[in-house]
matplotlib code that plots the C-alpha trace (Angstrom):
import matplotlib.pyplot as plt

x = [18.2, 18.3, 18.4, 21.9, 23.5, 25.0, 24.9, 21.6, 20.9, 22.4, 19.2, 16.7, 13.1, 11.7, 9.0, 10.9, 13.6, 10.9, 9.4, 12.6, 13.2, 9.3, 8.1, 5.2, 1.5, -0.9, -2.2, 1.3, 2.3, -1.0, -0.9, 3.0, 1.9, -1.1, 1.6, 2.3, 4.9, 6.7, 10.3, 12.5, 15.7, 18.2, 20.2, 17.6, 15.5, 12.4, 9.8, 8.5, 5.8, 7.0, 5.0, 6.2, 8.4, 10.1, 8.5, 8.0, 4.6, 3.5, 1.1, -2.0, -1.1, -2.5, -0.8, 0.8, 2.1, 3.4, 5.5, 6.6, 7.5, 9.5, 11.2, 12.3, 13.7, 15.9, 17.1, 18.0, 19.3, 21.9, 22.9, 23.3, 25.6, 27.6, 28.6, 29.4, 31.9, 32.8, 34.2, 35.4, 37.5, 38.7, 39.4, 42.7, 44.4]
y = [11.2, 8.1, 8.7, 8.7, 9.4, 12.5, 14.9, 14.6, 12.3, 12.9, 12.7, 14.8, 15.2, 18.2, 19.1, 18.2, 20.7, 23.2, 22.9, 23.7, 27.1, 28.3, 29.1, 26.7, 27.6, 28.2, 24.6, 22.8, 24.7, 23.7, 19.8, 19.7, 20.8, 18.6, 15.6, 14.8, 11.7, 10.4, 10.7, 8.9, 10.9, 8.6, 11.3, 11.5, 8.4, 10.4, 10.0, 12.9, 14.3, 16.3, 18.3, 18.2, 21.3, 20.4, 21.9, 19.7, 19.0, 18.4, 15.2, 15.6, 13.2, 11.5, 12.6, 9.2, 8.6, 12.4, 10.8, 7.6, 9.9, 12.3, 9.5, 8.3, 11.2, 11.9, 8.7, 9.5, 13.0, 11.1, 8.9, 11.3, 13.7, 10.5, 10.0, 13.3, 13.5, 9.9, 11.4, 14.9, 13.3, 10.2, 13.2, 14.9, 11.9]
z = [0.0, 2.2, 5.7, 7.3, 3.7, 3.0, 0.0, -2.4, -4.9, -8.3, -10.5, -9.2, -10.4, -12.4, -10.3, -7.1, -8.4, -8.8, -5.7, -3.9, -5.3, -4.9, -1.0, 0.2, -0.5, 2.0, 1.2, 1.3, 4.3, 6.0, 4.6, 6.2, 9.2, 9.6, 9.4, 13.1, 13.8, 17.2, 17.0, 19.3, 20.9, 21.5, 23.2, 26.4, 25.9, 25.7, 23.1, 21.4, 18.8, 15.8, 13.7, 10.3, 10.5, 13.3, 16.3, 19.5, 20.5, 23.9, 25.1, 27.6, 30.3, 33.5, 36.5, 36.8, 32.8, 34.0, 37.0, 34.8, 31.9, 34.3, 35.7, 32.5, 31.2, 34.4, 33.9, 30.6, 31.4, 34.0, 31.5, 28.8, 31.3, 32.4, 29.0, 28.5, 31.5, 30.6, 27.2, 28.3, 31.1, 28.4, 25.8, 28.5, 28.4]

ax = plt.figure().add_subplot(projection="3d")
ax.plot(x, y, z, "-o")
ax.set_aspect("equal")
plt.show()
């Protein structure tokens, strides 16, 4: 499917139907995971690495990237809890 629709797409291929109903070999498993991408979350502002099942990977930084990155994301964090009081308070009334 499309990214941001819902639901799957109404013609599906035969292999793809197949390969949805096996488990993963050893090989697929290993070629999914090999498949590392940077994934914005727009919920924190915070960059992160995703391996291809979905687990977070950290980065090696310099001390100072550290500082800028943790700086960043506090920002973020504030922002993100503002909104969230922002619409819990706008919600009562």
């Amino acid at each position: 499917p499309k990214q941001g629709s819902i639901g799957h797409e109404s013609a599906v291929s035969t292999k793809e139907a197949n390969n949805t109903r096996r488990p993963m070999t050893r090989e697929e498993y290993e070629e999914q995971q090999s498949k590392i991408r940077e994934v914005f979350d727009p919920e924190t502002g915070r960059m992160r690495l995703v391996r291809g099942s979905g687990e977070i990977i950290e980065r090696i930084v310099s001390r100072e990237r550290h500082r800028e990155i943790n700086t960043q994301a506090t920002r973020g964090d504030g922002a993100s809890f503002s909104r969230s009081v922002y619409q819990a308070t706008q919600s009562r009334f």
